[in-house]
DRENMAR-533147 format. One line per field, with one value per atom (N, C-alpha, C, CB): residue in one letter; atom name; x, y, z. Coordinates in steps of 0.1 Angstrom, whole numbers. Glycine has a CB too. Layout:
<nodes>
residu: c(A	...)
atome: c(CA	...)
east: c(X	...)
north: c(Y	...)
up: c(Z	...)
</nodes>
This chain:
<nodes>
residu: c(X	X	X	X	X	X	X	X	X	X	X	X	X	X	X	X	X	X	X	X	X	X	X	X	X	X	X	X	X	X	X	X	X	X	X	X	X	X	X	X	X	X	X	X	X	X	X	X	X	X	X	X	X	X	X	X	X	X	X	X	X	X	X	X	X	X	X	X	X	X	X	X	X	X	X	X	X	X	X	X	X	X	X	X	X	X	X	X	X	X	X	X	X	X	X	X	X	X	X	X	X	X	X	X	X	X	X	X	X	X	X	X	X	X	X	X	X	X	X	X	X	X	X	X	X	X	X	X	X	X	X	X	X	X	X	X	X	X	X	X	X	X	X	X	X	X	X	X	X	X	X	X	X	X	X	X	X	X	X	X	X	X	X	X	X	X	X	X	X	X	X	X	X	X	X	X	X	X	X	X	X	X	X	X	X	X	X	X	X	X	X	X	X	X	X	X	X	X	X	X	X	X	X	X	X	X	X	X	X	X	X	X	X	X	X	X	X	X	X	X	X	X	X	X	X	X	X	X	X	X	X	X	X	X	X	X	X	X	X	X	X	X	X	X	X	X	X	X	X	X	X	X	X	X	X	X	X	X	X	X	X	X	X	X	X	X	X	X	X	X	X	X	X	X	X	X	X	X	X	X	X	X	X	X	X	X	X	X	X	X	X	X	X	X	X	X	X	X	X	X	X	X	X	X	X	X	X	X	X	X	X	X	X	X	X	X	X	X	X	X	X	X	X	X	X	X	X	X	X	X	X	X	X	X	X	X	X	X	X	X	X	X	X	X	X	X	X	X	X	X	X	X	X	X	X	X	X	X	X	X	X	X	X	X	X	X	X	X	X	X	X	X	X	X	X	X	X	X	X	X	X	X	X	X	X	X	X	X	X	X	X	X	X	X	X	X	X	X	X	X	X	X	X	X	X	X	X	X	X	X	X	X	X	X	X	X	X	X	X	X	X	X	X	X	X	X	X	X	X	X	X	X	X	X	X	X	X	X	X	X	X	X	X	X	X	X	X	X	X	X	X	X	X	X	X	X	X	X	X	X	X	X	X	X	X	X	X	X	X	X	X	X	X	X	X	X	X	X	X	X	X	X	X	X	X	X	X	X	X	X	X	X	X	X	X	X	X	X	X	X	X	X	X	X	X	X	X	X	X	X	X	X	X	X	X	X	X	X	X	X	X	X	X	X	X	X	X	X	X	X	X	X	X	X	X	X	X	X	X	X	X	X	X	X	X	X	X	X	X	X	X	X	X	X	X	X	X	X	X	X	X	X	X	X	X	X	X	X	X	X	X	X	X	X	X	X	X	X	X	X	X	X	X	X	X	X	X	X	X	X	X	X	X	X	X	X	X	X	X	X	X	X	X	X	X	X	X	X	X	X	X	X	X	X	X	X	X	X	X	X	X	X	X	X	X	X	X	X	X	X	X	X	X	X	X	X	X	X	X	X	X	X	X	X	X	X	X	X	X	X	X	X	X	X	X	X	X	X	X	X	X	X	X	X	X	X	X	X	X	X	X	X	X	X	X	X	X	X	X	X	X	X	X	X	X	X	X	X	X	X	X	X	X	X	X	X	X	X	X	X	X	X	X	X	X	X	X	X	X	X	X	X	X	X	X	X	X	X	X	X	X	X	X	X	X	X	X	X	X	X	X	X	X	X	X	X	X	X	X	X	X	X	X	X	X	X	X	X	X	X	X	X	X	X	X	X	X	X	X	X	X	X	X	X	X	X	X	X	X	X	X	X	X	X	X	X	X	X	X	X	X	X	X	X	X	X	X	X	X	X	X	X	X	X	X	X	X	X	X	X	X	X	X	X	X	X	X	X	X	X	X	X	X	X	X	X	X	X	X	X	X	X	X	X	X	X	X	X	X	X	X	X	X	X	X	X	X	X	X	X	X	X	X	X	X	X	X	X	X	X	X	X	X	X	X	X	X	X	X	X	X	X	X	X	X	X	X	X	X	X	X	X	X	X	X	X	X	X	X	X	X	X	X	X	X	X	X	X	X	X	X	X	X	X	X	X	X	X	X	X	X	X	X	X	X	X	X	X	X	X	X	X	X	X	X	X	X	X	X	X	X	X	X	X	X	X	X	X	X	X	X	X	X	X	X	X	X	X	X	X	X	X	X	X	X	X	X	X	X	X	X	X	X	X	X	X	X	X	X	X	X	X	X	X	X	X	X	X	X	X	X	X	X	X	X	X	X	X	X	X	X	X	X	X	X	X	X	X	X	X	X	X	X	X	X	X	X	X	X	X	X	X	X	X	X	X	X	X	X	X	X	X	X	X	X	X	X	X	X	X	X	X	X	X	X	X	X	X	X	X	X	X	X	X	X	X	X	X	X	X)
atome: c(N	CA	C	CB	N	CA	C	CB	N	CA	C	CB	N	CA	C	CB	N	CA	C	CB	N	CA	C	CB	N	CA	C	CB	N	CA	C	CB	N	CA	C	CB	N	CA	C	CB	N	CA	C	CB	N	CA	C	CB	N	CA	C	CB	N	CA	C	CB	N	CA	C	CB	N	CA	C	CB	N	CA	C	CB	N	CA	C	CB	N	CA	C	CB	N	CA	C	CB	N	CA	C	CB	N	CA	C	CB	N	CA	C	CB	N	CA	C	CB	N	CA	C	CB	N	CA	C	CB	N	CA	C	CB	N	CA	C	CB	N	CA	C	CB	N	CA	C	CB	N	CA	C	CB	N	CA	C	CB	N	CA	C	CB	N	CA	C	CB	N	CA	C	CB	N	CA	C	CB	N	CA	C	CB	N	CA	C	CB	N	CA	C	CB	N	CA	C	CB	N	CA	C	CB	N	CA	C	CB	N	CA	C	CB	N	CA	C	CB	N	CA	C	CB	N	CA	C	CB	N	CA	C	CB	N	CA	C	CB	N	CA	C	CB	N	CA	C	CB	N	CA	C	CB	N	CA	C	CB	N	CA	C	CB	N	CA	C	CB	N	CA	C	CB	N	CA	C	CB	N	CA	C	CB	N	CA	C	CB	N	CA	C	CB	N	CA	C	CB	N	CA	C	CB	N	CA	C	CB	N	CA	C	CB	N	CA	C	CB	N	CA	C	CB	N	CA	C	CB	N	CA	C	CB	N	CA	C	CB	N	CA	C	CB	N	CA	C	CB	N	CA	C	CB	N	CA	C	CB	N	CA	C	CB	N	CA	C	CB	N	CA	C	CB	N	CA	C	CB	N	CA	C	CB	N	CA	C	CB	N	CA	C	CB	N	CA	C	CB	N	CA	C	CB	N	CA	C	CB	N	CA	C	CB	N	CA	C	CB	N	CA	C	CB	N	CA	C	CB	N	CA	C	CB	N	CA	C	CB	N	CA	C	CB	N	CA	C	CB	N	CA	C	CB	N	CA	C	CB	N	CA	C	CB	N	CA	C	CB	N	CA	C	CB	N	CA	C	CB	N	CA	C	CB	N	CA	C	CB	N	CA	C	CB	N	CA	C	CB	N	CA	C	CB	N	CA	C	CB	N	CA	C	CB	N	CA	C	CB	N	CA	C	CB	N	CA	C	CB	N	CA	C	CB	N	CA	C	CB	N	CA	C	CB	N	CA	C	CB	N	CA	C	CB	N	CA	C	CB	N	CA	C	CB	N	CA	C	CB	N	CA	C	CB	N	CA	C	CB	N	CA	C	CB	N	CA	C	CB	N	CA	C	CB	N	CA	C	CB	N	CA	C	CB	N	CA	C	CB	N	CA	C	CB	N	CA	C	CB	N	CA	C	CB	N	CA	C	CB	N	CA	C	CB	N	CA	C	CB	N	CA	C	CB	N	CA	C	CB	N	CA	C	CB	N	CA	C	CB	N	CA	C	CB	N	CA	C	CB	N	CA	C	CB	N	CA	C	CB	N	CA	C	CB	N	CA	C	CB	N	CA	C	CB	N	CA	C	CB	N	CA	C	CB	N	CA	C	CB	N	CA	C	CB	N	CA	C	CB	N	CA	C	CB	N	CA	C	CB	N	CA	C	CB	N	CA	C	CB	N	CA	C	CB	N	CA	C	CB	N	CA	C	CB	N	CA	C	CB	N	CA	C	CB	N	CA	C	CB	N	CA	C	CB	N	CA	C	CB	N	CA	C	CB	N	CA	C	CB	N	CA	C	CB	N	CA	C	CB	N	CA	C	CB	N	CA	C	CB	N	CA	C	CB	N	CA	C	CB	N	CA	C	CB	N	CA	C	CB	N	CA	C	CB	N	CA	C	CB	N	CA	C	CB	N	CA	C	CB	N	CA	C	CB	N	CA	C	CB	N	CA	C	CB	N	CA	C	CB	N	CA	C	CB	N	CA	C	CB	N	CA	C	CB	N	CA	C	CB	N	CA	C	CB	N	CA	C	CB	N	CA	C	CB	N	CA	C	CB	N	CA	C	CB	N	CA	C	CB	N	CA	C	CB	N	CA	C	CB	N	CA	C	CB	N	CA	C	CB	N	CA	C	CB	N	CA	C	CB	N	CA	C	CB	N	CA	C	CB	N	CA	C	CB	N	CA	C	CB	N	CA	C	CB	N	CA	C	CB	N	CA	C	CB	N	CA	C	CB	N	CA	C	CB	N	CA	C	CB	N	CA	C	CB	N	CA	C	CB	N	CA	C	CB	N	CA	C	CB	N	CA	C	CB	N	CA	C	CB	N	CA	C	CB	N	CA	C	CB	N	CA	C	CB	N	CA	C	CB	N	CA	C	CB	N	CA	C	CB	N	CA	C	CB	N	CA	C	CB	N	CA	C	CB	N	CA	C	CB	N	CA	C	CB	N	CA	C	CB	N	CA	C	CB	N	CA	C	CB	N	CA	C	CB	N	CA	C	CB	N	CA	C	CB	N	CA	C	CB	N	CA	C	CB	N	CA	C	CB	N	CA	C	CB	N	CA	C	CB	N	CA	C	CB	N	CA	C	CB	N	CA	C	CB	N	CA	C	CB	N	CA	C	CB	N	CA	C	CB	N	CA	C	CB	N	CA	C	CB	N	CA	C	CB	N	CA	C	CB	N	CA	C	CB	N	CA	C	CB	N	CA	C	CB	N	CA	C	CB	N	CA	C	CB	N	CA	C	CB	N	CA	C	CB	N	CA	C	CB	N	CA	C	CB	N	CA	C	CB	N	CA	C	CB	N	CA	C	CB	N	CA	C	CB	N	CA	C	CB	N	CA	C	CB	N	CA	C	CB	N	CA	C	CB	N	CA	C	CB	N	CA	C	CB	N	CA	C	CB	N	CA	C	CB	N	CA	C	CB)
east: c(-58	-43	-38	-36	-29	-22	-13	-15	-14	1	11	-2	24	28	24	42	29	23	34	15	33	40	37	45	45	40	25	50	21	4	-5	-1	-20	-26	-35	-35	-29	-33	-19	-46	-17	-4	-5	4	1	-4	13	-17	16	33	31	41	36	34	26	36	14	-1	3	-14	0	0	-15	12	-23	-36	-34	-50	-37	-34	-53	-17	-52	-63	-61	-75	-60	-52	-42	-52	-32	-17	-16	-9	-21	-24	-24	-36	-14	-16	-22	-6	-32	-43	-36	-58	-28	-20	-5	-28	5	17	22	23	30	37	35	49	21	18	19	7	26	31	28	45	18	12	11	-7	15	13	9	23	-5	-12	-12	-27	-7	-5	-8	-1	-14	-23	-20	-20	-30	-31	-29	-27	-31	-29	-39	-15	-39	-48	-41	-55	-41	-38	-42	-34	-35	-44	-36	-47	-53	-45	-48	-55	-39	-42	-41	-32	-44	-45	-53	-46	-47	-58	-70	-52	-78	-88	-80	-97	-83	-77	-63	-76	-57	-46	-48	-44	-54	-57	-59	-48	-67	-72	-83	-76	-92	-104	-99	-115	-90	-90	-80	-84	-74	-68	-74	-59	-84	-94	-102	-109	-108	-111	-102	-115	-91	-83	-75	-76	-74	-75	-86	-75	-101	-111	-115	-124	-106	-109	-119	-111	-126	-136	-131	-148	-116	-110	-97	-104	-95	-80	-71	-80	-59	-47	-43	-35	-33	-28	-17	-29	-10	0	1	14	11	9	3	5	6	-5	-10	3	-19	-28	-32	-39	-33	-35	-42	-28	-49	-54	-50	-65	-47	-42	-39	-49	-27	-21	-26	-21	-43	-48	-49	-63	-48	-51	-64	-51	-63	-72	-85	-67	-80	-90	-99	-79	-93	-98	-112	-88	-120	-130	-128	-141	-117	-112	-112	-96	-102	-101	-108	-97	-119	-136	-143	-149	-138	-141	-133	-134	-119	-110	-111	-94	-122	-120	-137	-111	-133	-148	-148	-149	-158	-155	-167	-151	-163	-175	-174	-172	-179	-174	-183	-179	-179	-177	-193	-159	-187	-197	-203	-191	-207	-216	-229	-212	-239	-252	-262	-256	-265	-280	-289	-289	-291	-307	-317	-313	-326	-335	-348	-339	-348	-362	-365	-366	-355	-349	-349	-333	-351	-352	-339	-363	-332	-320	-321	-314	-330	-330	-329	-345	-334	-332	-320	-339	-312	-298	-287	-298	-291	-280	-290	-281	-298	-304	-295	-331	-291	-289	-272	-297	-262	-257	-255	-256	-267	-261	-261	-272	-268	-267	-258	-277	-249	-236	-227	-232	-226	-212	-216	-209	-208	-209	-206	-197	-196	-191	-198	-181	-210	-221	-223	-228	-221	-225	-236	-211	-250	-262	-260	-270	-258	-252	-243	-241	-230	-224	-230	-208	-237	-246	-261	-253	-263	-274	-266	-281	-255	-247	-240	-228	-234	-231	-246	-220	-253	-269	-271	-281	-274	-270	-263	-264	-247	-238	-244	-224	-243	-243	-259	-239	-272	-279	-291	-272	-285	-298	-311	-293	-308	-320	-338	-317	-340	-358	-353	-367	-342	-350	-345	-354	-340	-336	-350	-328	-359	-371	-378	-377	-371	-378	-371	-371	-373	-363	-353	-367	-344	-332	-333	-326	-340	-346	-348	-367	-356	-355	-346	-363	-336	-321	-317	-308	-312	-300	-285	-298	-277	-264	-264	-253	-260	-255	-261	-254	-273	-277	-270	-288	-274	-269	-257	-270	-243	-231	-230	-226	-238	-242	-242	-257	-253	-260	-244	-283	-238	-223	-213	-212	-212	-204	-208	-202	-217	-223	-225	-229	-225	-224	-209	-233	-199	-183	-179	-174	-185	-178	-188	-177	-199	-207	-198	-222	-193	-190	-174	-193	-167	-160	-148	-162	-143	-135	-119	-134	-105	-95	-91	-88	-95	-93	-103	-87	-110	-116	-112	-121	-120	-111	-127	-108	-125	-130	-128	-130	-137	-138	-146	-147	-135	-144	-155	-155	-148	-162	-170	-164	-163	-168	-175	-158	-175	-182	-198	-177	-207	-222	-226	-226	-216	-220	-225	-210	-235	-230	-221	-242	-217	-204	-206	-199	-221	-220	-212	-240	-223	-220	-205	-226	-198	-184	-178	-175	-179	-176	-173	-188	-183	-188	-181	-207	-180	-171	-158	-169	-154	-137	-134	-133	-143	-141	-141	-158	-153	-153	-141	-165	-135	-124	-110	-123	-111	-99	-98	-101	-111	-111	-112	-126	-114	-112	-93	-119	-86	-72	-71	-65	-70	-66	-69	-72	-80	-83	-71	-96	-63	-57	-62	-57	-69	-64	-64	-72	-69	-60	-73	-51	-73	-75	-74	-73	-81	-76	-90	-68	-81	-87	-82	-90	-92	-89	-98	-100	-87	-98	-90	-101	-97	-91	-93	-100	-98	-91	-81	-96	-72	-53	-55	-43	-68	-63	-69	-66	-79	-81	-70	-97	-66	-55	-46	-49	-36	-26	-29	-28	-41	-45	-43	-68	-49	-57	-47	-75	-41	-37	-22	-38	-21	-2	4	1	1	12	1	20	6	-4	2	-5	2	4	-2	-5	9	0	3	-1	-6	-5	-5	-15	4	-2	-2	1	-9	-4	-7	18	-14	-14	2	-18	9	26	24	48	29	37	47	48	42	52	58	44	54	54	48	45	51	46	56	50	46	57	44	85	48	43	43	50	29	27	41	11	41	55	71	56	67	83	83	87	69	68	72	47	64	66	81	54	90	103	112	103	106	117	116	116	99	102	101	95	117	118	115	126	109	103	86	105	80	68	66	65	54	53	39	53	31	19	20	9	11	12	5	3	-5	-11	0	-20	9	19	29	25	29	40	32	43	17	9	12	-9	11	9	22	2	34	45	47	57	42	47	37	45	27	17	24	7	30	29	19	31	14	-5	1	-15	15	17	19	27	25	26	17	29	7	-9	-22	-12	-15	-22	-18	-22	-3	-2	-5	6	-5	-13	-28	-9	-35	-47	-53	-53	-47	-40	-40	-28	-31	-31	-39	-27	-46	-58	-70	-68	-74	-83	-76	-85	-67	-66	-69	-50	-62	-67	-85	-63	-89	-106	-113	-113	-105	-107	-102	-102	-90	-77	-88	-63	-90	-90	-83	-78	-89	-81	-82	-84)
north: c(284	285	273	286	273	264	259	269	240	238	230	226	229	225	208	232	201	191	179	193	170	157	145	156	136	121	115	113	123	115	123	117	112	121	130	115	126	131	131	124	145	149	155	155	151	158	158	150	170	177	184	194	177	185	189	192	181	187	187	179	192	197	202	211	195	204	198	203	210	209	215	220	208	215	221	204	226	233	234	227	226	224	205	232	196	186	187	183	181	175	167	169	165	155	148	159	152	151	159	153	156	160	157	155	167	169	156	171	153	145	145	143	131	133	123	134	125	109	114	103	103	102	92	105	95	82	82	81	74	71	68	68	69	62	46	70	37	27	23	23	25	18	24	15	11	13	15	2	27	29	31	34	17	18	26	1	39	48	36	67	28	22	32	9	29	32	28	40	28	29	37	33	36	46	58	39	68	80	79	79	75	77	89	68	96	106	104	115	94	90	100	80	103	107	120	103	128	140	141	152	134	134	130	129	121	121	137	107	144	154	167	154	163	175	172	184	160	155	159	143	160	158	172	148	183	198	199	208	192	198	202	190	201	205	215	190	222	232	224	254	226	223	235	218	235	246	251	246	239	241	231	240	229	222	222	216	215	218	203	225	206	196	196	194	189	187	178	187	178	171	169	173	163	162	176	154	182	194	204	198	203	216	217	219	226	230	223	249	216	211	223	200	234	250	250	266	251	251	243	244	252	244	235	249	236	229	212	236	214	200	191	200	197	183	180	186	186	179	161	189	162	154	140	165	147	139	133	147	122	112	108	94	107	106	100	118	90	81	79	65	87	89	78	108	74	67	72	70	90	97	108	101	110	119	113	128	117	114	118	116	109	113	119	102	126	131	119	145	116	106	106	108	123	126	125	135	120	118	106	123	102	85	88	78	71	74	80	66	79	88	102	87	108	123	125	123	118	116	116	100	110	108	118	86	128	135	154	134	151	160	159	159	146	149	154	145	152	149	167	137	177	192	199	197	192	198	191	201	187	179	181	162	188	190	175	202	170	155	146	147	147	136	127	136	115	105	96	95	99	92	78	92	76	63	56	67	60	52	54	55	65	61	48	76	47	35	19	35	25	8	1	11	15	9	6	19	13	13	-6	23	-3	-22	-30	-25	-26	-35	-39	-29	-28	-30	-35	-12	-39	-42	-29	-50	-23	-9	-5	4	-11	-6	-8	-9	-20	-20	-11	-40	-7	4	19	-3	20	34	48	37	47	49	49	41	41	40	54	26	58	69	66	76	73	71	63	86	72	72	52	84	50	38	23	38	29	21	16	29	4	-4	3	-20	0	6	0	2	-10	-13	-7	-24	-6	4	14	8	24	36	38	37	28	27	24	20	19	15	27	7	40	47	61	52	56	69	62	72	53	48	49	38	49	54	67	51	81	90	97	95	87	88	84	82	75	71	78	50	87	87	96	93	105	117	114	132	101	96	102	98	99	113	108	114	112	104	98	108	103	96	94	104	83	81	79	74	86	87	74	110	63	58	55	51	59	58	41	71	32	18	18	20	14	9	2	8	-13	-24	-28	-32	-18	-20	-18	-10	-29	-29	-38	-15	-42	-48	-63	-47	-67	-85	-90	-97	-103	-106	-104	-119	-108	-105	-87	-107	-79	-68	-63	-62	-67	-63	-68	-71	-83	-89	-79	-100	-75	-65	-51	-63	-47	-36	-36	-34	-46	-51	-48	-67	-55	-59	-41	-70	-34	-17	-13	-5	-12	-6	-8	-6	-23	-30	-22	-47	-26	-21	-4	-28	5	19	21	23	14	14	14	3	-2	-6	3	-18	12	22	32	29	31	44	54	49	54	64	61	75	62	61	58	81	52	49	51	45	58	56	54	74	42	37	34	29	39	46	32	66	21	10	2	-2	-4	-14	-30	-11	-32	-44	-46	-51	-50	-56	-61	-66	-73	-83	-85	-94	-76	-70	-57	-64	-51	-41	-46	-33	-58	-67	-74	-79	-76	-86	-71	-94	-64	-54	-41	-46	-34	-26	-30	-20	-16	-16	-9	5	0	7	7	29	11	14	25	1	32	45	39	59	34	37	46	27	51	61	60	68	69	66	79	55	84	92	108	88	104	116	115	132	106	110	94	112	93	85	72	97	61	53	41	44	39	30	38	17	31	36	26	56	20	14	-2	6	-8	-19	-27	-23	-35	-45	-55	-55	-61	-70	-63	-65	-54	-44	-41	-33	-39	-36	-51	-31	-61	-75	-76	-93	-79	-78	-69	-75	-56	-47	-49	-32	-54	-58	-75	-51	-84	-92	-102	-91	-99	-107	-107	-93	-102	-100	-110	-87	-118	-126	-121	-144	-109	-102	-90	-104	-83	-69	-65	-63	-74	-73	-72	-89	-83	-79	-68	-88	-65	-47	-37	-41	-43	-31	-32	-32	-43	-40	-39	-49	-40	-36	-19	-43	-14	0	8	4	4	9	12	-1	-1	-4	-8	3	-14	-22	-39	-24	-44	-56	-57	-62	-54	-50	-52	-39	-41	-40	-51	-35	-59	-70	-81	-75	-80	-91	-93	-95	-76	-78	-79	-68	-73	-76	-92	-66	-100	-117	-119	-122	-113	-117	-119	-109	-106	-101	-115	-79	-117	-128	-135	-131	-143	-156	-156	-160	-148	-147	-150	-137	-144	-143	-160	-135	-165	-178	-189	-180	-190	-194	-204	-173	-215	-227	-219	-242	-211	-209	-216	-199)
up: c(-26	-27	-34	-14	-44	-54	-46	-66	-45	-36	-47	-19	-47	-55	-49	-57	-67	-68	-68	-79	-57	-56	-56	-47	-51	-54	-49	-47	-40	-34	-42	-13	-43	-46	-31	-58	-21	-11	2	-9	5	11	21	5	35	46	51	58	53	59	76	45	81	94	103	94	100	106	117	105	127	143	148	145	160	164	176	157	184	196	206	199	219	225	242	224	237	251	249	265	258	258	255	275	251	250	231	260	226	209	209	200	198	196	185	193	175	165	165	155	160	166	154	179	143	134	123	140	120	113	95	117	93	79	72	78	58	52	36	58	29	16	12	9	3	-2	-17	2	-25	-37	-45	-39	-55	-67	-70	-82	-74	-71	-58	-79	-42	-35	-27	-32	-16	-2	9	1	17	28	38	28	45	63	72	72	77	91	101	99	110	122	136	124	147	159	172	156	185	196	197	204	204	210	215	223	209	216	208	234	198	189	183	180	180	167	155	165	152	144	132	151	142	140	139	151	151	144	127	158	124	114	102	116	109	93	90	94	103	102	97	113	97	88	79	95	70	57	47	58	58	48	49	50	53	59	67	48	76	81	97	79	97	112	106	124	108	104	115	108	107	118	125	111	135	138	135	146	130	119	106	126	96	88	76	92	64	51	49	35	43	35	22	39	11	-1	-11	-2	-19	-28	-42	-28	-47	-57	-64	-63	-54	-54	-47	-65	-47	-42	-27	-48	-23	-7	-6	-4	6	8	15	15	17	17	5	14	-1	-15	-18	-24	-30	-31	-41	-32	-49	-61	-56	-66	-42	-37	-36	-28	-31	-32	-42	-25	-53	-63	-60	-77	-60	-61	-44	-63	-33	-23	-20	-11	-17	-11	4	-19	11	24	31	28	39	42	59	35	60	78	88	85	101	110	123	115	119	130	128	141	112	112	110	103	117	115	105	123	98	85	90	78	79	83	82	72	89	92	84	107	83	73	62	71	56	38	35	33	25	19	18	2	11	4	-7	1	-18	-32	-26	-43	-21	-12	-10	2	-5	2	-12	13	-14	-35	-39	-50	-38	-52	-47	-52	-28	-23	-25	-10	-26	-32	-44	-29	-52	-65	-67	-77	-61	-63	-57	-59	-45	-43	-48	-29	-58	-67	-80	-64	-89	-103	-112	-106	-99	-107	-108	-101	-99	-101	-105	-104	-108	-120	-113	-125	-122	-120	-117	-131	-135	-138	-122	-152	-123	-115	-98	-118	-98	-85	-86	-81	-98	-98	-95	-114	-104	-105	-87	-119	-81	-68	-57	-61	-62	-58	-56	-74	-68	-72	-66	-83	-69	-63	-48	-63	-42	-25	-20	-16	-31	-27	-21	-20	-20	-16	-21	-19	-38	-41	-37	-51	-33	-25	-13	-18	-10	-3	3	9	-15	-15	-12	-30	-13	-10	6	-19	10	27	28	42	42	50	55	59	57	63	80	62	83	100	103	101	95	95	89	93	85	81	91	77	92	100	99	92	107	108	94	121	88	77	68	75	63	54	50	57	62	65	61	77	60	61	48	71	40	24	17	21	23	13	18	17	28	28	19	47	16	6	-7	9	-15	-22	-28	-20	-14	-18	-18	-12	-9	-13	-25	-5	-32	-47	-58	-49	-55	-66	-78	-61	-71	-80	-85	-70	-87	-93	-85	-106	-74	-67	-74	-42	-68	-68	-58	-71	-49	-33	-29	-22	-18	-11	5	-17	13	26	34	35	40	49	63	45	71	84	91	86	93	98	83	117	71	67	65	62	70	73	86	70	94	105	99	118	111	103	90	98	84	73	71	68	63	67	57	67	55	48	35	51	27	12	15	1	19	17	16	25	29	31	16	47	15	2	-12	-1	-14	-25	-20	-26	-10	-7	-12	5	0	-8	-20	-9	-28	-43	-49	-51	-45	-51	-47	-44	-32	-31	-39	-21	-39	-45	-57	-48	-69	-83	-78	-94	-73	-71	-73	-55	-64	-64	-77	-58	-80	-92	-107	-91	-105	-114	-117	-109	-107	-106	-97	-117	-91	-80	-66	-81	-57	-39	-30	-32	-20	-11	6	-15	11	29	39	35	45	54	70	49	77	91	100	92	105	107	120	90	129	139	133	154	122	119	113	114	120	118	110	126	106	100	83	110	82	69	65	71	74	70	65	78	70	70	51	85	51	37	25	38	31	17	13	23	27	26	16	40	10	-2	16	-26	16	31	42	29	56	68	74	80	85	87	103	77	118	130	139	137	145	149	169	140	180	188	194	194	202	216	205	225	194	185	178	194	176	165	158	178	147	137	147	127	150	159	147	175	133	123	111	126	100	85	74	83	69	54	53	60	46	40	50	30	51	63	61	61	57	49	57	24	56	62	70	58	73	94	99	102	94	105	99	104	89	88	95	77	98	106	119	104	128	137	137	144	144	141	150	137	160	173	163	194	154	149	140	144	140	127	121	131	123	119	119	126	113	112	130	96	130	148	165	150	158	165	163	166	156	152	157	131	158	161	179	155	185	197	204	203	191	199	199	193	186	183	195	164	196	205	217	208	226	238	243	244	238	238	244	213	241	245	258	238	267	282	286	286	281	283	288	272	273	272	281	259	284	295	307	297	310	323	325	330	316	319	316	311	310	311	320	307	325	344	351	353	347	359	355	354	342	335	340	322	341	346	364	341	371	380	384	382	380	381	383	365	371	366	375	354	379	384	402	389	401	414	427	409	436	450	461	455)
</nodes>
């Protein structure tokens, strides 16, 4: 189905999914824009995860549309246009990495060899695109999904914690790909619990709690609108209700510690 075409290159109006009688997500609304990076924030149990899962279509909503640079995200047109580097799907173990990029490279028409050798490179992978998967480190592993999210040149890229597992050259060299991906012109999303890389990197953030929208706009505008905030970390634990939280469990730590 053709959706008409607006400002993001990736557009979510009203998502709603519910499980039982409990929303996991609740009338969710996001636009991610060419040249910029957008951080999803949230708690454990925010709806994070299921909203990356029905951005990247692999969960339907129960109400709501989704879109890729126009197309229904139904569509098979749309994955041409989306990359996705997930948090919790598991590799097959039995496959080298060349296996793994050769298996993308037959379900994507967009393929680019080339620019799969060069991030190959960048990120260091190559001595041991050839081992098996099975025997990767978390970071590897988290190397050769990033790799197969940017191979096929997408317009969006959706990330799940990418920087978790990494060591610092690596993350270093990430940054830098994602940065120049923006800056190419096209979009960015990232689904992450560090505040304080979100706060640096991200153009807008999007947090989320209880499954609804409690904030959204430019780190710069969140600690400005809230004026008790001098971080984007504090907007977060205010919009949360995560600050309360924290002081009492303060309490409880000091206690423990505390001369009786």
């Amino acid at each position: 189905m053709r959706m008409r075409k607006n400002g993001g290159v990736l557009d979510a109006v009203g998502v709603t999914k519910r499980y039982g009688k409990v929303a996991a997500v609740d009338s969710f609304s996001l636009s991610v824009e060419r040249g910029k990076i957008h951080g999803l924030l949230g708690p454990n149990g925010s709806g994070k995860t299921t909203c990356l899962h029905i951005l990247t279509g692999l969960l339907r909503p129960d109400s709501g549309t989704v879109s890729v640079c126009g197309e229904s995200i139904e569509s098979k047109e749309s994955r041409r246009y989306l990359g996705f580097a997930p948090d919790d799907l598991p590799l097959p173990g039995s496959l080298t990495g060349r296996e793994y990029l050769d298996f993308h490279d037959a379900m994507r028409s967009r393929h680019d060899r080339v620019r799969a050798a060069q991030l190959v490179r960048a990120l260091g992978l190559g001595a041991d695109l050839d081992k098996q998967i099975a025997q990767y480190s978390h970071g590897m592993k988290r190397k050769i999904q990033v790799i197969a999210a940017l191979s096929h040149q997408p317009e969006i890229v959706i990330f799940d914690e990418p920087f978790r597992g990494l060591d610092p050259d690596a993350a270093t060299v990430l940054r830098s790909l994602i940065k120049g991906f923006a800056d190419s012109g096209r979009a960015v999303l990232i689904a992450t619990h560090d505040l304080l890389r979100a706060e640096r990197d991200c153009h807008e953030v999007t947090i989320l709690n209880g499954g609804v929208t409690v904030a959204s706009g430019s780190p710069d505008a969140l600690v400005e609108e809230h004026h008790s905030a001098t971080n984007l970390e504090e907007v977060f634990l205010s919009v949360t209700g995560l600050r309360a939280d924290n002081i009492l469990r303060k309490d409880s730590v000091d206690f423990l510690f505390a001369r009786h």
